[in-house]
C-alpha positions in Angstrom: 35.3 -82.1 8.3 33.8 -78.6 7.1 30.6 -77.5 8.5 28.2 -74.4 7.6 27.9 -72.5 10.2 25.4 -69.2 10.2 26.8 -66.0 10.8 24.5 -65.5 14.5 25.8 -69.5 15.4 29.5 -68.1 14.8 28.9 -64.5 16.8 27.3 -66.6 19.8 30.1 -69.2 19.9 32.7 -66.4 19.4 30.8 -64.3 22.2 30.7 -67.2 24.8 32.1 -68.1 28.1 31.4 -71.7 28.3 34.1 -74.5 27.7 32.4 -76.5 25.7 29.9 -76.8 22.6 27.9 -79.7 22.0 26.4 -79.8 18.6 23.8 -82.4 16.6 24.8 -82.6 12.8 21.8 -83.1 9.8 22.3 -86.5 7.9 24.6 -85.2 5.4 26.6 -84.4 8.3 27.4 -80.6 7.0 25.6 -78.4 8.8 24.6 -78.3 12.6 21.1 -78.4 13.5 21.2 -78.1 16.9 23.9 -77.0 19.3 24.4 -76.0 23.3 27.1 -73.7 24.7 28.0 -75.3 28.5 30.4 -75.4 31.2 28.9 -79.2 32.3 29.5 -81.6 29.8 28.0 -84.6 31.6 24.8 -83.0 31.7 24.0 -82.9 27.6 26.4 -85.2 26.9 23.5 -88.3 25.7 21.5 -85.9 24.1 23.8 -84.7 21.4 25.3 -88.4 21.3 28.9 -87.5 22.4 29.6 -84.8 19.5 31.3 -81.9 21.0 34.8 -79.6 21.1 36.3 -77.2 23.2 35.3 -73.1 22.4 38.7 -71.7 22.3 39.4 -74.6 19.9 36.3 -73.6 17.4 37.2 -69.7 18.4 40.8 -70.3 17.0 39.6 -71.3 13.7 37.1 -68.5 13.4 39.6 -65.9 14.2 42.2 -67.2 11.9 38.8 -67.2 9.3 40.1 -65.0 6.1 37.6 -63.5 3.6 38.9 -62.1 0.6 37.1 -60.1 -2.3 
């Protein structure tokens, strides 16, 4: 699945500490609305309706993120 992500969502996840991201797609399911960057996963884990990853997993993909002109 491919999501848009904005460029300040990508420099805080990229920036973060916490283990885990838990996000709230829009109805076409391509872009996140809404999104928390925790260490306590029970804790927002009904409010974004069990959607989340790990950081390092989502920091993996943006580093290995190639641009080309």
């Amino acid at each position: 699945m491919k999501i848009k992500l904005s460029i300040s969502t990508i420099v805080k996840i990229y920036n973060s500490d916490k283990v885990f991201i838990l996000y709230r797609l829009n109805e076409e399911g391509s872009k996140i609305v809404d999104f928390t960057l925790t260490d306590n996963l029970s804790k927002f884990r009904d409010k974004y309706n069990n959607n989340f990853k790990l950081v390092v997993d989502i920091k993996k993909q943006i580093k290995n993120f190639k641009i080309e002109l």
